[in-house]
N, C-alpha and C positions, 0 to 999 in steps of 0.2 A: 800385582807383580808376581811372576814365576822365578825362582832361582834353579840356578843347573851346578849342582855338586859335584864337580870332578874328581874323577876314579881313576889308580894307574892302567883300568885295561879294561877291557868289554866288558869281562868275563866278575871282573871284581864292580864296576858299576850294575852289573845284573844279580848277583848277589845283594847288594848295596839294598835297590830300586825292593827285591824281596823284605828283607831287614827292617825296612819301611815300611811296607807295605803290609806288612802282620799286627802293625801297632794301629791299623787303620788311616792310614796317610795317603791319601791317592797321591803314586808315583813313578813316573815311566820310564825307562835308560833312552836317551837320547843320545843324538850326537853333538858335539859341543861346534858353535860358530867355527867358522877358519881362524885363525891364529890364538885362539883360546889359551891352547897347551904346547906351544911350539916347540916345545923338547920331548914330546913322546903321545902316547894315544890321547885322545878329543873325542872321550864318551864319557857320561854321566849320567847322574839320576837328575830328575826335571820334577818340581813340585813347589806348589804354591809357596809362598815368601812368610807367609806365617808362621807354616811349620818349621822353617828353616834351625832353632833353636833345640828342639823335639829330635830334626833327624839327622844332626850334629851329634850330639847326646849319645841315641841310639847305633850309630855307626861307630862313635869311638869305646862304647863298651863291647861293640862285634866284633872288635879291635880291625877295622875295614878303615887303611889310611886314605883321607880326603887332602888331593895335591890344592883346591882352590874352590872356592865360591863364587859365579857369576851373577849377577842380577839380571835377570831379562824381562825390561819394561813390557808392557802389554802390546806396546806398538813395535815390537820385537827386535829394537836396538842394544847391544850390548852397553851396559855399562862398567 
């Protein structure tokens, strides 16, 4: 299972996706399903379901606000 970390803006999910990505986490900015965030931008960082505890952590010490956490099954249905 993949989770997608939503970010207020591109620009702060691409930061984010870096932030991660120094601590050894493979993780890429994507863009988030349609109606994910329906009050404002739907991008985020996209990475394994494991790490998700690790790049939680990491991001609120970067102090980089996370609006929401999705789960994205393997067979790529949101939950």
């Amino acid at each position: 299972m993949h989770i997608l970390i939503l970010c207020r803006s591109l620009t702060s999910a691409q930061k984010a996706a870096r932030i991660i990505q120094r601590s050894g986490i493979y993780a890429v900015t994507a863009k988030a399903p349609q109606g994910a965030n329906p009050g404002g931008c739907a991008y985020g960082v996209k990475l394994a379901g494991r790490n998700r505890d690790t790049a939680l952590r990491l991001l609120t010490e970067a102090g980089i606000p996370v609006l929401s956490v999705i789960e994205l099954p393997e067979h790529g249905e949101r939950r």
